[in-house]
C-alpha positions, 0 to 999 in steps of 0.5 A: 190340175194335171197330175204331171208337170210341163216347164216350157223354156221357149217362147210362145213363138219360137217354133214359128220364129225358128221356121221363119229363119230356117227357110229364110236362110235355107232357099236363099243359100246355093245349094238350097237346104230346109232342117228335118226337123219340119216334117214332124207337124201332124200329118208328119208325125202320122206319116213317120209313124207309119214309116216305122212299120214299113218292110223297109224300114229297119232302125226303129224294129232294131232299136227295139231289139235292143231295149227289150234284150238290154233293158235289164243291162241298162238298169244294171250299168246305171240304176238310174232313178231319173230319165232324161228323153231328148226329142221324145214325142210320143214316148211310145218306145221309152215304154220299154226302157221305163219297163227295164228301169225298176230303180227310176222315179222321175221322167223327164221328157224333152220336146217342142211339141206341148201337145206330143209331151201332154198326150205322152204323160197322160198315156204313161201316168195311166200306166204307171201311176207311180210315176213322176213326169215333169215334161219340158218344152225345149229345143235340146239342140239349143242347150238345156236346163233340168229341173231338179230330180234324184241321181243318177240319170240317163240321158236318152236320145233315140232311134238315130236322130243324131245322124240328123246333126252335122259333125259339127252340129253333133260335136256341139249338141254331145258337148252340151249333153256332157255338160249335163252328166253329173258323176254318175250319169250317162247317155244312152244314144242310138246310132244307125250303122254303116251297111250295104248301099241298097239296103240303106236306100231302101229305107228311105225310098219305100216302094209304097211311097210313104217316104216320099209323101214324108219328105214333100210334106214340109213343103205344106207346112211351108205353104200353111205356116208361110203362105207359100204356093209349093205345089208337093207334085212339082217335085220329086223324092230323092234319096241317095248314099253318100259314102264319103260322108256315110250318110243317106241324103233325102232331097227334093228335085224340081221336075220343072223350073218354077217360082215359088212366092213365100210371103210371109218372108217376103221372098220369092224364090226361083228353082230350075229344073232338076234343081235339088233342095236337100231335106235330110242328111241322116249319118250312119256310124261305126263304132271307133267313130261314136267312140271318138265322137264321144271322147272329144266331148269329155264322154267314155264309150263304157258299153256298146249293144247292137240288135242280132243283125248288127243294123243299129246300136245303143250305146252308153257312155259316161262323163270322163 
């Protein structure tokens, strides 16, 4: 008997099923598109972790900033006694969260992946015994349904990943999180800011070439989940700043026209030469801008901190 709980809310084969019609629907529109979210099989999550600690490579050393400076602010402002995590993986820097939390009881964290949330309760629970972990296996995009546990509750969703969303995609997710807030409860979200060009596309263009490696890995989840040929060496890392949007864009460039055969989609798809399929939008934000965003979704802006260079903040935010 494990000494914590895992509630799964997806199918057994929702992941493969979201694959399937993720890249379906992504090579078969113009432009072609593929989610972030298919990076993160293993060797992903092995790559990603070694982006966290390249020179370039600034939001998660930033973000850390901010939870060892803030913790004990985050306490204060919420005396949350439950953790809500959504996307938490490896829960490595919730750490410093669960440290500043001295009032918190339960944790709950939110990922698709069985394996990350077991292998994070297991390493928690030896650290701090007296705490309750009930993981769930949840898509949190797609709405969320809690288990019961003590008010009130942070909502924490971390290290920019809501840049991931599209502004209509993030309009519906913050909606669904609100939905979520009892009175009492707020949300702890992390935005990457607006900053110099060059310095954004470094960071996701490292000279070592990790990032590049990261981004050609969802063709070979592609290939193992699907029985694709993508062939990674066929294409080209592409990582660009669109200031209209302020956003950085990865994507990847066929270097050659080539058909790709995709047979569990029964799909052949054909690329021509520096055609582009884009990866990754990863939006960087200001404050008005959070601060409306939040708004819209019935939320309150209540408290805004950003690490000592001003690169990355937290901020939270309460029901309205």
């Amino acid at each position: 008997m494990t000494p914590y709980d895992i509630t799964r809310t997806l199918p057994e084969d929702a992941t493969g099923a979201a694959l399937r019609a993720d890249v379906l629907q992504g090579l078969t529109r113009t432009p072609k598109t593929l989610p972030p979210k298919w990076f993160y099989d293993a060797r992903g999550s092995e790559l990603f972790e070694e982006i966290t600690r390249l020179p370039e490579y600034y939001p998660t050393r930033a973000e850390r900033e901010i939870l060892l400076a803030r913790g004990p602010a985050i306490a204060a402002a919420t005396g949350a006694r439950t953790l809500i995590e959504l996307g938490s993986g490896s829960s490595d820097k919730t750490r410093h969260l669960l440290d500043a939390l001295t009032s918190l009881q339960v944790y709950v964290p939110v990922d698709v992946s069985e394996s990350a949330l077991a292998g994070a309760a297991e390493a928690l629970l030896a650290e701090r015994p007296g705490l309750r972990v009930h993981a769930l296996i949840a898509d949190f995009t797609g709405g969320l349904s809690l288990p019961a546990t003590p008010g009130p509750r942070l909502v924490a969703f971390l290290g920019g990943t809501i840049g991931n969303l599209l502004p209509a995609e993030r309009a519906v997710f913050l909606a669904s999180v609100r939905a979520l807030l009892a009175p009492g409860d707020a949300l702890l979200l992390g935005t990457d800011l607006v900053k110099d060009e060059s310095v954004l596309v470094r960071a996701y263009d490292d000279t070592a070439g990790v990032t590049a490696a990261f981004n050609k890995n969802v063709l070979s989840v592609i290939d193992r989940e699907l029985g694709a040929d993508f062939d990674p060496r066929d294409f080209d890392h592409v990582a660009l700043w669109d200031s209209e949007h302020e956003w950085i864009e990865m994507r990847l460039r066929a270097r050659r026209a080539l058909t790709v055969k995709i047979p569990e989609l029964n799909l052949v798809t054909h690329f021509e030469a520096g055609e582009e399929v884009r990866t990754e939008v990863s939006a960087k934000f200001r404050q008005d801008g959070i601060r409306a965003e939040l708004s819209a979704a019935g939320m309150e802006l209540a408290h805004w901190w950003t690490d000592e260079a001003g690169r990355f903040a937290l901020s939270l935010a309460t029901a309205v």
